[in-house]
N, C-alpha and C positions, 0 to 999 in steps of 0.2 A: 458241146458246141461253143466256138470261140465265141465271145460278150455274151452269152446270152444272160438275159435279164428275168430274174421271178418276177411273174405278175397274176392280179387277177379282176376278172373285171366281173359290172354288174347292173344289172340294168338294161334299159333302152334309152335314143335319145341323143341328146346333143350333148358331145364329147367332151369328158373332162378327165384327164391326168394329175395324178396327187402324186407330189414329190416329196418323200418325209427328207428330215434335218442327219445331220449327221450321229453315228450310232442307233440311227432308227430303222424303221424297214416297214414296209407296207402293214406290217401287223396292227401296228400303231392306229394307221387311220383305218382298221375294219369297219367299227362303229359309223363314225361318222360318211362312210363310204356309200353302207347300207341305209343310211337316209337320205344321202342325195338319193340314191339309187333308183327313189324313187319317180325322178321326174326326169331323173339324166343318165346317158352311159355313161358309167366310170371304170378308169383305170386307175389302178393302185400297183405302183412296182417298187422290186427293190432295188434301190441305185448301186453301181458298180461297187464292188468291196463291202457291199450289205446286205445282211438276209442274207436270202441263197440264190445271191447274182454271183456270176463271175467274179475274180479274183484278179488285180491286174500290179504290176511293178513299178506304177506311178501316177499320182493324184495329180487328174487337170478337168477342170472346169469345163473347158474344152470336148475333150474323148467323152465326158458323162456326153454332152449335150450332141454329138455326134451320134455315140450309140442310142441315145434317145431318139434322135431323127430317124436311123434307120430301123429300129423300134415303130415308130411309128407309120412311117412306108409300110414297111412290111403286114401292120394288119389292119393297112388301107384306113387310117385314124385321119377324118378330113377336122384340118383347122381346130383343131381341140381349144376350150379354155385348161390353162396350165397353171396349177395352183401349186407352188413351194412354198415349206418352211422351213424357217431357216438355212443353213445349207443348202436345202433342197431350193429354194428362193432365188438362192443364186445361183444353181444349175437352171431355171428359170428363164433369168436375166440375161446367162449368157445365153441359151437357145434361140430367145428374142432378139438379139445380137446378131445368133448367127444365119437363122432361118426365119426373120420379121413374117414372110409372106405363107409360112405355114401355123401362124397363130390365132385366134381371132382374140382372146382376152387372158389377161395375164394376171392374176393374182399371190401375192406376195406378203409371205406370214413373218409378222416380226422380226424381220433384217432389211436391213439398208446396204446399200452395193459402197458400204467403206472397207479398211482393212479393221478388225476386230486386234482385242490385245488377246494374244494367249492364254493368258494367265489364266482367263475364264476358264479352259478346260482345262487345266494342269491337275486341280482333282478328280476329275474321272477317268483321266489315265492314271494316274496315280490308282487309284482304286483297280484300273485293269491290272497295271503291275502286278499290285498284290495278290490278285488272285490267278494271275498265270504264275507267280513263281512258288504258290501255295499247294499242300496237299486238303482236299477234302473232300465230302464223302455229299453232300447234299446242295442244294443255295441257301439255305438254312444256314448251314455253315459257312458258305462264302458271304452272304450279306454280313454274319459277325464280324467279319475279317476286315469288312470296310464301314463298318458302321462310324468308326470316329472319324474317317476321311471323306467319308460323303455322310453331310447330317441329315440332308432330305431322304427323309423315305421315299418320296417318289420318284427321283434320282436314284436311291439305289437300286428301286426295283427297275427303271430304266435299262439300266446298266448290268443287272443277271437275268434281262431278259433275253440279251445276247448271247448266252451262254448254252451252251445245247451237250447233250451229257451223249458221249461215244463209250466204245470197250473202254478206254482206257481212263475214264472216269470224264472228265467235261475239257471241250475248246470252244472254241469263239468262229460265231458265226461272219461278223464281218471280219478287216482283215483288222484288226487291227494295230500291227507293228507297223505297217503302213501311213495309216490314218494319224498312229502319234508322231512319226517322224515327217508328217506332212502338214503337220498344223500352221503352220505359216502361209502353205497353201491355201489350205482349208480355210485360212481369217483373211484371204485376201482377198481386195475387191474386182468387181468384174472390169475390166477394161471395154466401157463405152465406143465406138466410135461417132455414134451422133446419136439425137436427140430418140429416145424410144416414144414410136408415135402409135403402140399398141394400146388399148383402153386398160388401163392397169390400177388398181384395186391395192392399198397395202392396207394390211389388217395391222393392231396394233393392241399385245396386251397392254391392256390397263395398270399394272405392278408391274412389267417388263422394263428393263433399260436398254435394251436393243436396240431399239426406233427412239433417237432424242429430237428435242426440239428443232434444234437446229440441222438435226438431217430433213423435217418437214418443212425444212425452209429451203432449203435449196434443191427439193426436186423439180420447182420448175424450168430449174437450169439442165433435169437430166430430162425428162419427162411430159410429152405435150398435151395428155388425155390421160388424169389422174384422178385420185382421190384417197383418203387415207378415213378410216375408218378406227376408233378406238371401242376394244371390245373388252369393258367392265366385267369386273371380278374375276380378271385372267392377269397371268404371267406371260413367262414366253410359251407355255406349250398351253395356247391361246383355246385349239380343237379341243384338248383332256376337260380344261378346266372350265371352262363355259362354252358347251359343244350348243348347245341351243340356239344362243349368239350367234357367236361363229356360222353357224350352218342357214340362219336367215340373214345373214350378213350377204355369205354368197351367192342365195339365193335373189337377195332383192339387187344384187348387183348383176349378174348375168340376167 
């Protein structure tokens, strides 16, 4: 089926959508999914060119937030809270953009609606490089391959967890020729037209430089029902590394 989107939900309850970052897919937030789960319906999907959604011939903020609305018509989803990170954040941002009156609360994981530099992901494509134009026989042996370009371990395991083994030895689950040749896309910010008067929630690793000071300074210029939240002993993958936080963060918010 043309867009269709992987999803899976869980729970009862009042509606919440998790949108993971880019290179990620609903797998990511299982865990913390199934502990909302307990108080809320959740949706966990995976965004256009990730996991095992659809495949499409051009990155736009836009068409994600589009397919997400009729995603959510479709299985009768009223006013959800919409919780993105990163990338996911900003598909987010635009949907509150473009559909305000289908939201009720918007929460938003370590990114700010600027344009980001590149350079930040030049090593994880780089890392993809090498292992699409490599031969090997395990992820064993593709994490060697990138071991001196991605020094984080939990980056690299990010990064072969994408990787899904066919006849023909392993491809990649999202697109990624796509997503590299869109990075400028990808680091761009959402274009505003006025003030988001949605209750909006930004979470903030504690070690992250994603969210600076001076982007906390000037949400009130974007923003009319806010609040920003720093969640200690985290980076940017804010849910992995202090899920506990995180997860009464958004509880005591919603």
């Amino acid at each position: 089926m043309i867009n269709q989107l992987n999803f899976r939900q869980l729970g009862s309850g009042k509606d919440i959508i998790i949108l993971h970052g880019l290179l990620g897919s609903l797998d990511n937030w299982i865990s913390v999914a199934h502990k909302l789960a307990s108080n809320y319906k959740i949706t966990i999907l995976d965004l256009p060119n990730h996991g095992k959604s659809y495949h499409s011939d051009l990155f736009s903020y836009k068409e994600m937030a589009d397919v997400l609305n009729n995603f959510i018509e479709k299985k009768n989803i009223l006013n959800p809270t919409i919780i993105g990170h990163s990338m996911g954040g900003k598909v987010a941002l635009q949907y509150a953009e473009l559909f305000p009156k289908s939201i009720s609360q918007l929460v938003v994981v370590d990114v700010f609606n600027r344009e980001y530099d590149t350079k930040r992901f030049a090593h994880i494509f780089k890392a993809i490089s090498v292992i699409s134009s490599s031969k090997f026989n395990s992820r064993k042996e593709a994490n060697d391959l990138i071991k001196e370009i991605v020094v984080s371990e939990g980056e690299r395991n990010f990064v072969l967890k994408n990787l899904k083994r066919n006849e023909d030895g392993f491809s990649w689950y999202p697109n990624v020729d796509l997503l590299n040749k869109s990075i400028f896309e990808i680091s761009s910010k959402i274009h505003l037209t006025s003030k988001v008067d949605i209750s909006t929630l930004f979470i903030k690793g504690q070690n992250s430089n994603y969210i600076m000071d001076e982007d906390i300074d000037g949400l009130p210029n974007l923003f009319s029902n806010f609040k920003v939240i720093e969640v200690p002993n985290s980076g940017h993958w804010v849910h992995a590394e202090n899920p506990s936080a995180f997860i009464s963060t958004i509880e005591n918010f919603i």
